[in-house]
N, C-alpha and C positions, 0 to 999 in steps of 0.2 A: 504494500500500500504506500501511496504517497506519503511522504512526511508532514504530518500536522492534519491527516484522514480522522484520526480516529478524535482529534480534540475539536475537528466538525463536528463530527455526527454526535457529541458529547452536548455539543453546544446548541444543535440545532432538538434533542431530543427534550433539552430541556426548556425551548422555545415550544416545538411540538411536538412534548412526548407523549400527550392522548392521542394522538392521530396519527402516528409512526405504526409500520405495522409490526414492528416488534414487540408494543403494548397492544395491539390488536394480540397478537399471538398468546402475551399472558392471561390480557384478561379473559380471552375466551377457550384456551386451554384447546386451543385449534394451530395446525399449521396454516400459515399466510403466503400467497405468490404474489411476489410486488415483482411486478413486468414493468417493461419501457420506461428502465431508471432515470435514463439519459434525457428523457424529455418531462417525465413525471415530477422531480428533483428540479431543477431550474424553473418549472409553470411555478410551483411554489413559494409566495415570498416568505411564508414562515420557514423554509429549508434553507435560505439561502445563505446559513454559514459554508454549506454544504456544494455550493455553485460551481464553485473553482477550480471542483475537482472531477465532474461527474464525468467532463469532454474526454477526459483522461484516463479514466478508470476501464479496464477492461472486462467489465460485464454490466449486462443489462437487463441483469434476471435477478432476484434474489429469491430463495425458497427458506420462508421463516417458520423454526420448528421449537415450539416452548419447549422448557426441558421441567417436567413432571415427576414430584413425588410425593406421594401420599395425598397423591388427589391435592396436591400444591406447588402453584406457578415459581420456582425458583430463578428464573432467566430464561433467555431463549439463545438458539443459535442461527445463524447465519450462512447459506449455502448459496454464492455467487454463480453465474452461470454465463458466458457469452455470448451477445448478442445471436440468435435467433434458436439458440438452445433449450431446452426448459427439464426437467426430471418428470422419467415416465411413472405412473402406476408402480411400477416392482423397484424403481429408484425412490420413491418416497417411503415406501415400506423401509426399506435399509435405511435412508435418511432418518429415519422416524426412527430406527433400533440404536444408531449411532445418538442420536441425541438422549436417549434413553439411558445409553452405559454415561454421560458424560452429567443427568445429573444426577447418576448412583456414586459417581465420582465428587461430585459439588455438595451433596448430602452427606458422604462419607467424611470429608474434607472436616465440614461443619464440626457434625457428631466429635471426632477428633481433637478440635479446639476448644470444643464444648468439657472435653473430658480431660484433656488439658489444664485449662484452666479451673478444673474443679479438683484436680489433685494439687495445683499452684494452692488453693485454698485451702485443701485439708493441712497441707506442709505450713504453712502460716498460721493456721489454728494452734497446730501441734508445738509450733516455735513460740507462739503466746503461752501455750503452757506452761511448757518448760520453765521460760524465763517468771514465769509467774510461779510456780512454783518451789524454783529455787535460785537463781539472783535476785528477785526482787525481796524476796527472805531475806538474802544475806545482807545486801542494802540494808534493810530494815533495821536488822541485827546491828550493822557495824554503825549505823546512825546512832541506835540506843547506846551501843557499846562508851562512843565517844561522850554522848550527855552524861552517863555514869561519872568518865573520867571527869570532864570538865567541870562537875557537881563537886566532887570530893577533894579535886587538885587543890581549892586556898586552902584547904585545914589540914589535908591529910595528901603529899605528895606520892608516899608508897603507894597508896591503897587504890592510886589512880593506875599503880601500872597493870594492873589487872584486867578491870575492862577495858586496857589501848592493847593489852594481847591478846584480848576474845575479836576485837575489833580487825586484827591482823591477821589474824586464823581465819575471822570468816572473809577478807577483805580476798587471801590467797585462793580457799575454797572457791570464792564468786569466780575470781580470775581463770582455775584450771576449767570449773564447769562454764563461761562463757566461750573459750575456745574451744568446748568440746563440744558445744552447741552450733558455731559458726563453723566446725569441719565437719559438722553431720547435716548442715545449713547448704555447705559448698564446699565437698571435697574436691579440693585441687588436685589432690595426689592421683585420682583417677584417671586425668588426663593424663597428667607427668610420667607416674609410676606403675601406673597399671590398677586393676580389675585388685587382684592380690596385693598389693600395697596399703590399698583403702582399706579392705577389708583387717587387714594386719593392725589397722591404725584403729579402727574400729572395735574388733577386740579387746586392742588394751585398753581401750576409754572404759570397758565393762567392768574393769577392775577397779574405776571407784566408786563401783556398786557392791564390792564386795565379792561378785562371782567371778568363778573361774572358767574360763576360756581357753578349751582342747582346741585346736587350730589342725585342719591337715589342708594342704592346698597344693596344687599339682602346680604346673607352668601355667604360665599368663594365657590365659583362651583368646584365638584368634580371632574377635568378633569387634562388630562396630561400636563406638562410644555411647550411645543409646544403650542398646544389647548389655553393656557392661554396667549402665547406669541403673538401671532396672533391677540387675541382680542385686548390685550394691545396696539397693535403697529398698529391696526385700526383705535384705540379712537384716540392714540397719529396724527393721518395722519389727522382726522378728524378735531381734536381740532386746528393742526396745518393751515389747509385752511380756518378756524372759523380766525384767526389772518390774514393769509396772505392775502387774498382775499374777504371774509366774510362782514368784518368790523362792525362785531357783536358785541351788547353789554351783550349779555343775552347766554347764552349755559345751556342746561340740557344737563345731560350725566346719565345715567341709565345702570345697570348690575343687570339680572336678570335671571331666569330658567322655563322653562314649561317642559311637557311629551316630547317636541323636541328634549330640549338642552337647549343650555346655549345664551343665548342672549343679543346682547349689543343696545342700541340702543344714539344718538348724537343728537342732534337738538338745532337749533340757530335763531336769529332774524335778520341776515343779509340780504344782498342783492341780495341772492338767483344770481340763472343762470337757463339757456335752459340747459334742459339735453339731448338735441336731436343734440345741436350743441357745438361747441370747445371752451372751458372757461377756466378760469385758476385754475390750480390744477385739471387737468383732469386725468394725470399721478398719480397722488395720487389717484385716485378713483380707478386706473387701477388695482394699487398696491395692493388695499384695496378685490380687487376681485378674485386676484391671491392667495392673504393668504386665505381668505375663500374657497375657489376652493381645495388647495391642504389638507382643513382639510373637506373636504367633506359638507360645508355648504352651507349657500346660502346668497346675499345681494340684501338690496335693497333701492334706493335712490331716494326720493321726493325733488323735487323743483320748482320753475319758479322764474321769474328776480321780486323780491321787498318782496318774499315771505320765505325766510328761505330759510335751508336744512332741511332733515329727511334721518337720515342713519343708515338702520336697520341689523343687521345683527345675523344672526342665524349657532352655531356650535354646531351638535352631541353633545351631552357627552361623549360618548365612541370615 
């Protein structure tokens, strides 16, 4: 197309876009034949951003086909044709099947963004937690700590070292649990260092939860950064319900590969749940199924009440 085509027909659709018939096409959920562009287009003074190019444009056929789903107009396509040509009967049929796959494509796209940014939201929720439930404590803590001190310092200078070292203890704790919040926030090391890096980094954050962490990890899996990311932020959901709800002492976490793919798998000694019914950290399983899903894999999760967890999960390589 010409240079500066397509910020015509932008301009003139918004002069006349009830009477174009690409809005003919949506709102009637019909395909549209707009013939004799060449002289249809210039009769027009409402088109006439559109003038300057039609002498020039090599067709003079347009066949306009909405693209439908769910019984809803989401755009239309465009199929030019050369003067005295036009699509027969068994060429609208395929016109019609093409525009069909392109908005199973534009819906898919949607859906996609949609569920994107609704994990952006669960991750943000979760990060408000956290920091709510323990930097903003320690803040709390290390605010009182000081008032203590700065109460007692005129009369009693000893007694003030006391709460400036609760105040210091919890000033460190905020510090190690802030960084460990922003590398579970955004592990760099995944890009950097691999799949197996993160997760190494990961692990030992669990240690100041008190549990211990068996590690077995094979060589770095040959898969795209996505693919890698998915896994990462599985373990991470997984090791996180091992602390929250869990109250496990023991975790194995393994990364490994067969002729499948790339395979992670979690397992802990806590106090297990019903997976048939509603427990806590159910929504992180959900989470956990939606990542696997949109990298074409599959999970799967053993449990009952006194007996662990077991969370297996398998993605493609490709």
């Amino acid at each position: 197309m010409s240079e500066g085509y397509e910020a015509a027909v932008q301009a003139a659709y918004k002069k006349d876009g009830d009477t174009s018939p690409n809005r003919e096409a949506i709102r009637t959920h019909k395909p549209v034949l707009f013939s004799n562009a060449s002289q249809t287009v210039p009769a027009n003074p409402r088109l006439a951003a559109m003038n300057g190019f039609y002498p020039r444009v090599p067709w003079d056929m347009t066949y306009v086909v909405p693209l439908l789903s769910r019984g809803r107009a989401l755009g239309a396509i465009n199929f030019a044709y050369p003067p005295g040509q036009e699509p027969g009967e068994e060429e609208k049929v395929f016109l019609g099947a093409v525009a069909d796959q392109a908005a199973v494509a534009v819906e898919n796209a949607r859906l996609f963004s949609d569920a994107r940014g609704k994990a952006a939201l669960e991750e943000r929720q979760k990060l408000a937690r956290e920091l709510h439930d323990s930097v903003s404590q320690a803040l709390y803590g290390i605010a009182l700590g000081v008032e203590t001190a700065r109460e007692v310092l005129p009369d009693n200078p000893e007694r003030a070292a006391r709460p400036l070292d609760y105040a210091v203890t919890l000033a460190e704790a905020g510090m190690t649990e802030m960084r460990a919040l922003i590398f579970e926030l955004r592990p760099e090391s995944l890009e950097k260092e691999g799949l197996v890096a993160a997760l190494e980094k990961q692990a030992a954050v669990q240690a100041r939860h008190g549990i211990r962490v068996e590690t077995t990890f094979g060589e770095e899996p040959d898969a795209p950064l996505e693919a890698k990311e998915s896994l990462y932020r599985i373990a991470q959901e997984a090791l996180h319900n091992t602390v929250k709800h869990a109250r496990a002492a023991n975790v194995k976490l393994k990364l490994g590969r067969d002729f499948e793919g790339i395979k992670l798998e979690v397992t802990d000694d806590g106090v297990g749940f019903d997976t048939g019914g509603d427990f806590p950290g159910h929504l992180g399983l959900k989470s956990m199924r939606e990542r696997v899903s949109r990298q074409g894999g599959t999970l799967e999760i053993a449990s009952r009440p006194g007996k662990g967890v077991r969370i297996f999960a398998r993605i493609p390589s490709g």
